[in-house]
C-alpha positions as CSV (number, residue, x, y, z in Angstrom):
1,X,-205.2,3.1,-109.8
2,X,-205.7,5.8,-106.9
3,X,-205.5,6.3,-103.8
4,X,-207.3,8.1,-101.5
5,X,-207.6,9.4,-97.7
6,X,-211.3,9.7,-96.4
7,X,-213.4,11.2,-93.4
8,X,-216.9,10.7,-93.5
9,X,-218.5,7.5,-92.3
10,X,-222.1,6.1,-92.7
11,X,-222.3,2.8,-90.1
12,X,-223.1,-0.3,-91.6
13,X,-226.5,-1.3,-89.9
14,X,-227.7,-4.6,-88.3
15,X,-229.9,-6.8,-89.5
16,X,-231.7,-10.1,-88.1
17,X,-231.2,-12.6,-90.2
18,X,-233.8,-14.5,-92.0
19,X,-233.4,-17.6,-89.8
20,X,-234.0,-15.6,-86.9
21,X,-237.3,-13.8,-88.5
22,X,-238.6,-17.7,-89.3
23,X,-237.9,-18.6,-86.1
24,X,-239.9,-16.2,-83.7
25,X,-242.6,-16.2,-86.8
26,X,-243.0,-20.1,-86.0
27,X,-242.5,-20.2,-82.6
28,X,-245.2,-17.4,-82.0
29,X,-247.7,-19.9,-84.2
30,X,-247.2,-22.4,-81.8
31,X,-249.7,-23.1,-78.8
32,X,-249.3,-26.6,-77.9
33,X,-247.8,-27.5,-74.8
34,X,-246.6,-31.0,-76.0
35,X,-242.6,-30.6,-76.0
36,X,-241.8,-31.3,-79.4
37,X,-242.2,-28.9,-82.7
38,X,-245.7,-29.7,-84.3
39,X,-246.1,-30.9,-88.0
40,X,-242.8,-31.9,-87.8
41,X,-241.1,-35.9,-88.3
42,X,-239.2,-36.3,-85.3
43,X,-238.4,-39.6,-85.9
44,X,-235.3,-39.4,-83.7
45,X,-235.7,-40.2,-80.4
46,X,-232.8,-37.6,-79.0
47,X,-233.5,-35.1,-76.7
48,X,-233.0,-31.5,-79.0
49,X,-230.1,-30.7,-76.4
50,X,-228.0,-33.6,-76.9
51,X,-228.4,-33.2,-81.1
52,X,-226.7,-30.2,-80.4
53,X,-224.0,-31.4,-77.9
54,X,-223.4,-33.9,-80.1
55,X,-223.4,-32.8,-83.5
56,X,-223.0,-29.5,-83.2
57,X,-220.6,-28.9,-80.2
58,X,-219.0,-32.0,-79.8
59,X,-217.8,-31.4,-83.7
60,X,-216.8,-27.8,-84.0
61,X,-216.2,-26.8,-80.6
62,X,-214.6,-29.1,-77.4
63,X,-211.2,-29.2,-79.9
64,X,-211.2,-25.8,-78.2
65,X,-213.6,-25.9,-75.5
66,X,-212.2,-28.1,-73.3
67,X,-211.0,-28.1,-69.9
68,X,-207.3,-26.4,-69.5
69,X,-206.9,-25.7,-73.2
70,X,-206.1,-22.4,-73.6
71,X,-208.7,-20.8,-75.5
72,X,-211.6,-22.6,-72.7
73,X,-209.8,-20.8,-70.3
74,X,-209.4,-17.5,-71.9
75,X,-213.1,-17.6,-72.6
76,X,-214.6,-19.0,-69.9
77,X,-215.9,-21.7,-71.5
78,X,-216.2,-25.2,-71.5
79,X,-218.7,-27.2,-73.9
80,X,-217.7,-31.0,-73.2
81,X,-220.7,-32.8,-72.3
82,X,-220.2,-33.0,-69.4
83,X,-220.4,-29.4,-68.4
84,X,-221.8,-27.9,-71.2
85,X,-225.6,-27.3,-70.2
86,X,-224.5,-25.7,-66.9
87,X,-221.4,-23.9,-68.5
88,X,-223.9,-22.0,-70.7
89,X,-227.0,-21.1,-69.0
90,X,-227.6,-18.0,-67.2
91,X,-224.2,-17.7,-66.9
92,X,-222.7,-13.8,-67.5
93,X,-220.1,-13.9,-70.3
94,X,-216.4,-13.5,-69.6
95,X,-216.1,-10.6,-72.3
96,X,-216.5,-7.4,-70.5
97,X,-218.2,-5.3,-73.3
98,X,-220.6,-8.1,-73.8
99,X,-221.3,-8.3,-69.8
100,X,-221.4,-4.7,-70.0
101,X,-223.9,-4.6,-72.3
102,X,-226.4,-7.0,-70.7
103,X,-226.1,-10.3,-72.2
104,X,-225.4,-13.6,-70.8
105,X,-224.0,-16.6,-72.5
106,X,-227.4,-18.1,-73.1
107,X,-230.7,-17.8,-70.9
108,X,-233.9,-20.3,-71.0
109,X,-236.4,-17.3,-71.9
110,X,-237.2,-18.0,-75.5
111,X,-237.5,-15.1,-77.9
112,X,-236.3,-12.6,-74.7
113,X,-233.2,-14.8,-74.0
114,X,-232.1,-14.6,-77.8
115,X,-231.8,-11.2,-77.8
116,X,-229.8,-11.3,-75.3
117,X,-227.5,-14.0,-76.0
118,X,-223.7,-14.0,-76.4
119,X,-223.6,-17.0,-77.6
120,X,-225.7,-16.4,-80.5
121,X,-224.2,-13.2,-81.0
122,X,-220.9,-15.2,-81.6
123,X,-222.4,-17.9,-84.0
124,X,-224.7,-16.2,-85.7
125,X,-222.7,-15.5,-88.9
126,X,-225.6,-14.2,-91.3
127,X,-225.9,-11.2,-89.0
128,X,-221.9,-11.4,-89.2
129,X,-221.5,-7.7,-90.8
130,X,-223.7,-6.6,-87.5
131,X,-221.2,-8.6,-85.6
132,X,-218.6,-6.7,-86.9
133,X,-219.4,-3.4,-87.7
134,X,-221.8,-2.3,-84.4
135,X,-219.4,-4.7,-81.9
136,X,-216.2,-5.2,-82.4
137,X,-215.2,-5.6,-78.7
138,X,-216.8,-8.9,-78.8
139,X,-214.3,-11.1,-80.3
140,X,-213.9,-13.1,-83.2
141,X,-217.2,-15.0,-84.5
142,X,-217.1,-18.9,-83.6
143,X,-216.0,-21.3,-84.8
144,X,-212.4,-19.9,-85.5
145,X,-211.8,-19.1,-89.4
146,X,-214.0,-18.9,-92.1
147,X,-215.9,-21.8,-92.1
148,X,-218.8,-21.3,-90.0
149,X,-221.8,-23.4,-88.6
150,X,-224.0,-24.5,-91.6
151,X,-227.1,-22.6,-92.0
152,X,-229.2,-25.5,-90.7
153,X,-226.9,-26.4,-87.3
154,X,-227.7,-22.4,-86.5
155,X,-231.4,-22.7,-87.5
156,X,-231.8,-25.5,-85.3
157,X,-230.2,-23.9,-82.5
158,X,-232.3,-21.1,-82.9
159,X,-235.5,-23.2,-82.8
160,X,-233.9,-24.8,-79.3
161,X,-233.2,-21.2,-78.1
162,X,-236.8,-19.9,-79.1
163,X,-238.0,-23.1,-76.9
164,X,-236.8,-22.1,-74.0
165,X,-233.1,-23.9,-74.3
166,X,-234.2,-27.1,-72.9
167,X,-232.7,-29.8,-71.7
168,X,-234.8,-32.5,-72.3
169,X,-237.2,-32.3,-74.7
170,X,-237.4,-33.0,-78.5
171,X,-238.2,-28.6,-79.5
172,X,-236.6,-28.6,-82.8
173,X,-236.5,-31.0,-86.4
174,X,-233.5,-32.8,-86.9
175,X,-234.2,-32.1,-90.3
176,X,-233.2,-28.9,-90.1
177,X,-229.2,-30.3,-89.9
178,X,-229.8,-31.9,-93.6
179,X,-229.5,-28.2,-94.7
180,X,-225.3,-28.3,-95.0
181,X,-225.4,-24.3,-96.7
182,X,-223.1,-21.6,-95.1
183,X,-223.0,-18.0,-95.1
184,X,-220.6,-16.9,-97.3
185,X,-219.1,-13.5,-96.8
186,X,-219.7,-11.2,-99.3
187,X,-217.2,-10.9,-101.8
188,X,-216.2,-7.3,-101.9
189,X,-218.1,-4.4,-100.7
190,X,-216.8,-0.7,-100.9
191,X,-216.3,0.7,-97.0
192,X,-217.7,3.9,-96.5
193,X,-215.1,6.2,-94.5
194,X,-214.3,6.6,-90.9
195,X,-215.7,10.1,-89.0
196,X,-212.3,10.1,-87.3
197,X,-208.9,8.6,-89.1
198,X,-208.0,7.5,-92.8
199,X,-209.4,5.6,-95.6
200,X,-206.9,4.0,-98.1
201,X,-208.3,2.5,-101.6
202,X,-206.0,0.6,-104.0
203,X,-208.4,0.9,-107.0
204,X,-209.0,-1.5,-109.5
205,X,-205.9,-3.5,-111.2
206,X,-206.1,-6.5,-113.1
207,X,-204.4,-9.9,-111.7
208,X,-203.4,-12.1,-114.9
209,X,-204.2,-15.6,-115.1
210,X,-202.2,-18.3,-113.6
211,X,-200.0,-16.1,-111.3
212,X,-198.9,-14.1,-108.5
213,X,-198.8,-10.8,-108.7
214,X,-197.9,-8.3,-105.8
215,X,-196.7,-5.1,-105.4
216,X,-195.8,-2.1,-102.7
217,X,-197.2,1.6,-103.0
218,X,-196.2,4.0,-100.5
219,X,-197.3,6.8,-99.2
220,X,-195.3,9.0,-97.2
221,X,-195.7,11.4,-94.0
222,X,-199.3,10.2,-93.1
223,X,-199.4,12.6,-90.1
224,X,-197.8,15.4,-88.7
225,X,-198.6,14.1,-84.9
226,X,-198.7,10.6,-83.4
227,X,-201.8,8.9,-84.6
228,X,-203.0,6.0,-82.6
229,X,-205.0,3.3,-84.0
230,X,-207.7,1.7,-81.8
231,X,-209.5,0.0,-85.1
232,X,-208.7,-1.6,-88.4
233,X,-211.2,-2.5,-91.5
234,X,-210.3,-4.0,-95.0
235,X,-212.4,-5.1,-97.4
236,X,-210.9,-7.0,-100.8
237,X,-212.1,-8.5,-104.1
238,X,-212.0,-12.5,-104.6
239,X,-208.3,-14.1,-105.3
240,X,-206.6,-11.7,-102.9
241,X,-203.6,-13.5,-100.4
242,X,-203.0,-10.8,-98.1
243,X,-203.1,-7.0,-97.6
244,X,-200.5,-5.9,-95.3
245,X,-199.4,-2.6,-94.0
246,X,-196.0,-1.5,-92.7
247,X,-194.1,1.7,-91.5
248,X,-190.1,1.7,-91.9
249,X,-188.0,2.0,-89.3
250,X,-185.2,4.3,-88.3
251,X,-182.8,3.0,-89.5
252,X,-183.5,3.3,-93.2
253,X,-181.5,6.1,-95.1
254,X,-183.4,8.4,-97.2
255,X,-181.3,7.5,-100.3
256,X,-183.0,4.2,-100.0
257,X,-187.0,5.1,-99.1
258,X,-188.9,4.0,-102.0
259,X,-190.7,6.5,-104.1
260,X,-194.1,7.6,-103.0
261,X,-197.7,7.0,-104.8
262,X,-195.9,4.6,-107.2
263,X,-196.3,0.6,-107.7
264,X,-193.8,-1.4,-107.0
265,X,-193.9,-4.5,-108.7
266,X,-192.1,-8.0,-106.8
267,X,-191.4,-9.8,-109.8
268,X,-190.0,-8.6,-112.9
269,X,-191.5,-9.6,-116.7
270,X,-189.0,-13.0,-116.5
271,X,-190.3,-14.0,-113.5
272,X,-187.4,-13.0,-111.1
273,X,-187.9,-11.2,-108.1
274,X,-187.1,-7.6,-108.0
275,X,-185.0,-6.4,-106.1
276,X,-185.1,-2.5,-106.3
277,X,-188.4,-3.5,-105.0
278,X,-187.2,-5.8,-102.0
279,X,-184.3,-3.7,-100.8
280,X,-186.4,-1.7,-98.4
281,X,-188.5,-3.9,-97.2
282,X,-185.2,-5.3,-95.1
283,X,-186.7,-2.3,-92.9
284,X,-189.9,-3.0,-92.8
285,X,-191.8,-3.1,-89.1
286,X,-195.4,-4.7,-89.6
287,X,-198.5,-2.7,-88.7
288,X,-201.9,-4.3,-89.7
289,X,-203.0,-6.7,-92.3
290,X,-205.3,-9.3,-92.8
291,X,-205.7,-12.8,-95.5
292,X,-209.4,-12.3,-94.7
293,X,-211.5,-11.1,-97.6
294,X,-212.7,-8.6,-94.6
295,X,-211.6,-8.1,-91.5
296,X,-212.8,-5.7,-89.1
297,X,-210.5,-5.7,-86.0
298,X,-210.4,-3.4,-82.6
299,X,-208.0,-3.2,-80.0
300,X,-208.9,-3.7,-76.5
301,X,-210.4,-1.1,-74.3
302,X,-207.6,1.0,-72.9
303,X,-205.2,-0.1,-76.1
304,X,-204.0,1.0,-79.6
305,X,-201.5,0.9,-81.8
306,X,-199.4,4.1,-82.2
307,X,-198.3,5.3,-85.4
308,X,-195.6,7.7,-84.9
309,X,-195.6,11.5,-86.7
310,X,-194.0,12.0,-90.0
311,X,-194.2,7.8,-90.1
312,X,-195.7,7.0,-94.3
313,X,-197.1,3.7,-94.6
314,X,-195.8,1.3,-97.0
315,X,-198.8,-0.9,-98.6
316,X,-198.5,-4.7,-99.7
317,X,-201.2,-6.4,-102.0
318,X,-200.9,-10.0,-103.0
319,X,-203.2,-11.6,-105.1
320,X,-202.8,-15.5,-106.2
321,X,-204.9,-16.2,-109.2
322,X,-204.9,-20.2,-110.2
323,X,-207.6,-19.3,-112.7
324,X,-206.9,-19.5,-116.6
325,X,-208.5,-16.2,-116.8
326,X,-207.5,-12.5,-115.2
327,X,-209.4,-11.5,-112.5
328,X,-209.4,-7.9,-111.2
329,X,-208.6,-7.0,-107.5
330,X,-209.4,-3.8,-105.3
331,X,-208.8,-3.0,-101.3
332,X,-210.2,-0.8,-98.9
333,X,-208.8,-0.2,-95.4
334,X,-210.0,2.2,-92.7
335,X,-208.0,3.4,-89.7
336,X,-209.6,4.2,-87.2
337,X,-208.1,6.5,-84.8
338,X,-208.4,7.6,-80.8
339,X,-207.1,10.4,-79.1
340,X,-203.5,9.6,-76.9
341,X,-205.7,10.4,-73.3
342,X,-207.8,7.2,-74.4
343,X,-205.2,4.6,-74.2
344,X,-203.5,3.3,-71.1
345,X,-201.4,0.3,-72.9
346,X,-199.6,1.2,-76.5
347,X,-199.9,-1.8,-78.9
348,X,-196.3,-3.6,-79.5
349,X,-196.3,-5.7,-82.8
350,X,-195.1,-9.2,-82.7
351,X,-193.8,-10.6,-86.0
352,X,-191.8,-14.2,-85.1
353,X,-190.8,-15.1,-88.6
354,X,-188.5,-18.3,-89.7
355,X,-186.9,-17.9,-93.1
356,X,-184.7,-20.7,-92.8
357,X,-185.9,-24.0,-93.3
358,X,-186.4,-27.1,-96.5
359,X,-189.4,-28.9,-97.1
360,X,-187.9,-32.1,-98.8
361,X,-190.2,-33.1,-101.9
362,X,-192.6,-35.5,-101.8
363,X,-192.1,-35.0,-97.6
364,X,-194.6,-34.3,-94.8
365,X,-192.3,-32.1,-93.2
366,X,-192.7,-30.4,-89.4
367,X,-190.6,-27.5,-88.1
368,X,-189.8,-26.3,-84.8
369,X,-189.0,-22.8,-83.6
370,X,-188.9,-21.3,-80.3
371,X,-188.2,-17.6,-80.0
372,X,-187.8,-15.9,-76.3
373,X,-188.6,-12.7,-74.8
374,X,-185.9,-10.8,-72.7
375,X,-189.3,-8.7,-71.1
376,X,-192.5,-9.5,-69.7
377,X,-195.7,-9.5,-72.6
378,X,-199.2,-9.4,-72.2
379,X,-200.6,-10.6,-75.5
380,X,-203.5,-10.6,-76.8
381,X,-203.8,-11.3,-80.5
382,X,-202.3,-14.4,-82.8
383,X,-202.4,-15.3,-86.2
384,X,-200.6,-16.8,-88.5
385,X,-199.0,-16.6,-91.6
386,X,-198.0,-19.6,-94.1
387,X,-198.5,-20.9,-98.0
388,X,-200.3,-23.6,-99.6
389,X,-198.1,-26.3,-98.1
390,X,-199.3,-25.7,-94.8
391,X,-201.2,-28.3,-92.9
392,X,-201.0,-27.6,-89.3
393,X,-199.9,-24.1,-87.4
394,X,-199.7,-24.8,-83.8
395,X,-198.0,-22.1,-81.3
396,X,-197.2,-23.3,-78.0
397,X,-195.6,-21.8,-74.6
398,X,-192.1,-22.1,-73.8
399,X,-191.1,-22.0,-70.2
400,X,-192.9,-21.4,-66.7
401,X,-195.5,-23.6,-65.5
402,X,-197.8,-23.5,-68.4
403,X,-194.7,-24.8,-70.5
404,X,-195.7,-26.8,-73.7
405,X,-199.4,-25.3,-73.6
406,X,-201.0,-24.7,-77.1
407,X,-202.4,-21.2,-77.5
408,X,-202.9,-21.2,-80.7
409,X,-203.3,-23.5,-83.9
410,X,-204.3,-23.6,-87.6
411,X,-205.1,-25.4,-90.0
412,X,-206.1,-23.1,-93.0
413,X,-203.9,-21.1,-94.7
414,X,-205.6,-19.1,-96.9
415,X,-207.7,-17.4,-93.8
416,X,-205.9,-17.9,-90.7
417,X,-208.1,-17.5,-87.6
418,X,-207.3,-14.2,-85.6
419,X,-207.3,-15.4,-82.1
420,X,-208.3,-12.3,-79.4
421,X,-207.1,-13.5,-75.8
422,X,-208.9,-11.9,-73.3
423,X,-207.5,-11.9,-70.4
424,X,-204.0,-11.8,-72.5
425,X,-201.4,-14.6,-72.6
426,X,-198.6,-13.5,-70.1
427,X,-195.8,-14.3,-70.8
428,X,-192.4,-13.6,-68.0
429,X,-188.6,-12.4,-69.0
430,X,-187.1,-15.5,-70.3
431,X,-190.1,-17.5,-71.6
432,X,-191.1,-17.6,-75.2
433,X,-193.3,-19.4,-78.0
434,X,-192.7,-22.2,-80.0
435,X,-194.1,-22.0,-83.6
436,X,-194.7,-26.0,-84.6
437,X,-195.8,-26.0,-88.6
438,X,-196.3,-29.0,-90.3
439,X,-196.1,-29.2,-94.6
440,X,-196.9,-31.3,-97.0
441,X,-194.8,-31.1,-100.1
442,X,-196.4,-32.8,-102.4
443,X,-194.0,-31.1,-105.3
444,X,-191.2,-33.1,-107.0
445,X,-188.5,-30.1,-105.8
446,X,-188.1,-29.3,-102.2
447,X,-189.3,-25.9,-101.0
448,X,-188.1,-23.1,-98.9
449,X,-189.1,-19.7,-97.7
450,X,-190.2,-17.6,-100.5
451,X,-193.4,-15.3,-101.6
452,X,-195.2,-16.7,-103.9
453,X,-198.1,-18.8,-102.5
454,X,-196.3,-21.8,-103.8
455,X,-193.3,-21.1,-101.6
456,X,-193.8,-21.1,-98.1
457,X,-193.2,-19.3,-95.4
458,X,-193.4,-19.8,-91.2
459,X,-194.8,-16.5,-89.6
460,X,-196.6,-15.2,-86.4
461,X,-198.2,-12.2,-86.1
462,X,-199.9,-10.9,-83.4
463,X,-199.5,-7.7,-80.7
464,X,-199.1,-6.9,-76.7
465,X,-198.4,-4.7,-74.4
């Protein structure tokens, strides 16, 4: 195993996806002026718009696109039927780099109007790496979490886009929809360094079958200055839970620092936990991580995250493998770093974690926690954190007049959504958040906080200024 600091960079490049290329290839074949696709069965009698509002939107979207929830509001956004049409159309998007860069949600221009389309830019997922890599400012890709539109919902869309975006009119196949494929994110690609910050690799180590296996490495006095991070990238092999990263803080004596550029294993050959290994993470303080197999995630304009001088970073790889067979794991990360005249608000981390709770067997079990703030927050990213129990993650407001409002909720735990709120959630001296988690111990023995992926824990990350 080694690792490594980097500082060269070659940017991943766009690409338009092969949808997109069969798209304006057909559209540009065709000259009739009758409003429905030639050579195609049609026999569905639905106007192309209302597939879509239907099938598509009313499905994966209104749960959060709805008037007054949270995440309509913070986007700008509403996609009920009612509203939808004229919520999208010509309409300037409510994310400033994305306005800034000439787009508007959607406009009725065909081939010009994709090109210039936030929304397509935020479902298209086979362009995702472009997404990612080239604009990061934009958000999280829709719908929330891993599972995106199928292949044939964005093909059809694309055919209604290339049509002009109508709202009557049959323009586009229903057929297309039988096609139920998804991207799928690739599963581990090698990141190429950043031109201004720090590469990490964990190279390869075998995972054996049927376990967890995690361990720390850390890696002391990263800089000599404050660094501040305005960008984050990691990039891991199949079977990984989580990659996290963490500084200690002050008040951890040197006698009990761990020792640098060695592994340190959680569990011992019995199976017990180790604890020379846990000791010092009692002074841990979270700085990025991610359950995504990649995540590329950037700060808002005007914010980072500041990593104070002399500060080593303490690295945590889990990886659960339920396979009879080893597997091998391998993570990248990239740290991207701006200079301390670029950033008007310094990042706070919030970590809101419960360790004390049962989950009676054979139980649906849900748990309530409200934590308050003694200062005023502007937040602007969520995302949880639980085990293989977990069936609901819902994070509500506590106090002031938007008391009882959900601002955030999942329902995966293997690849919690990363929820961007822009404008952030503000949040006055004395009000709070309310983590609400729902379980389902299906086991014969009741459960309780623990780290293996068959424990569980109750966590919320996210950050503010």
């Amino acid at each position: 195993m080694n690792l490594y600091f980097g500082v060269q960079i070659q940017n991943m490049k766009g690409y338009y996806p092969l949808v997109f290329l069969l798209s304006v290839l057909f559209i540009s074949c065709n000259n009739n002026e009758d409003d429905s696709v030639p050579g195609t069965s049609n026999n569905s009698k639905r106007d192309t718009w209302e597939v879509i509002q239907t099938e598509i939107w009313d499905v994966n979207c209104i749960s959060c696109h709805s008037a007054g929830n949270t995440f309509a509001t913070q986007s700008d956004l509403v996609l009920t039927s009612d509203v939808a049409y004229e919520q999208l159309i010509d309409r300037d998007p409510k994310n400033a780099a994305a306005k800034a860069d000439g787009l508007k949600l959607l406009g009725n221009d065909g081939l010009a109007s994709m090109q210039k389309s936030f929304l397509w830019e935020k479902i298209n997922a086979q362009d995702r790496e472009h997404f990612y890599s080239d604009h990061p400012e934009y958000g999280s890709q829709m719908p929330l979490g891993p599972t995106p539109l199928t292949n044939g919902e964005l093909e059809y869309i694309a055919e209604w886009i290339l049509k002009g975006a109508p709202k009557t009119g049959i323009v586009a196949d229903e057929v297309l929809l039988e096609d139920t494929s998804r991207y799928q994110t690739p599963l581990f690609f090698r990141l190429d360094s950043p031109d201004r910050g720090f590469q990490f690799h964990i190279d390869e180590f075998q995972v054996p079958a049927n376990t967890d296996y995690e361990f720390f490495y850390y890696l002391p006095a990263i800089s000599n200055e404050d660094i501040f991070i305005k960008q984050v990238e990691i990039s891991m092999r199949t079977g990984s839970h989580h990659f996290l990263a963490y500084i200690f803080d002050n008040q951890i004596s040197a006698s009990l620092l761990p020792p640098a550029n060695t592994i340190r294993e959680v569990y011992l050959s019995n199976g017990n936990y180790n604890i020379t290994t846990l000791i010092p993470t009692q002074y841990h303080e979270f700085v990025t991580g991610t359950q995504w197999p990649f995540m590329n995630y950037s700060y808002p304009e005007g914010i980072a995250l500041r990593l104070p001088a002399g500060k080593g970073l303490d690295l945590n790889s889990h990886y659960a493998n339920k396979s009879a067979s080893p597997i091998t794991g391998e993570v990248y990360m990239n740290i991207h770093t701006v200079e301390q005249n670029e950033v008007q608000h310094p990042a706070e981390i919030l970590q809101l974690n419960n360790q004390s709770f049962i989950l009676p067997a054979n139980k649906v079990t849900t748990i309530e926690k409200t934590y308050y703030f003694n200062e005023k927050r502007h937040i602007f990213q969520l995302f949880s954190h639980a085990h293989e129990h977990m069936t609901e993650f819902q994070v509500l407001v506590k106090g002031g007049d938007n008391d009882g409002e959900l601002v955030y909720v999942s329902y995966d735990w293997e690849h919690p959504p990363i929820l961007e709120l822009d404008p952030p959630l503000v949040l006055e001296a004395d009000q709070g958040l309310t983590l609400k988690v729902t379980y389902d111990n299906d086991e014969d023995v009741d459960l309780s906080f623990g780290l293996r992926s068959s424990d569980e824990m109750m966590i919320l990350f996210g950050a503010y200024y």
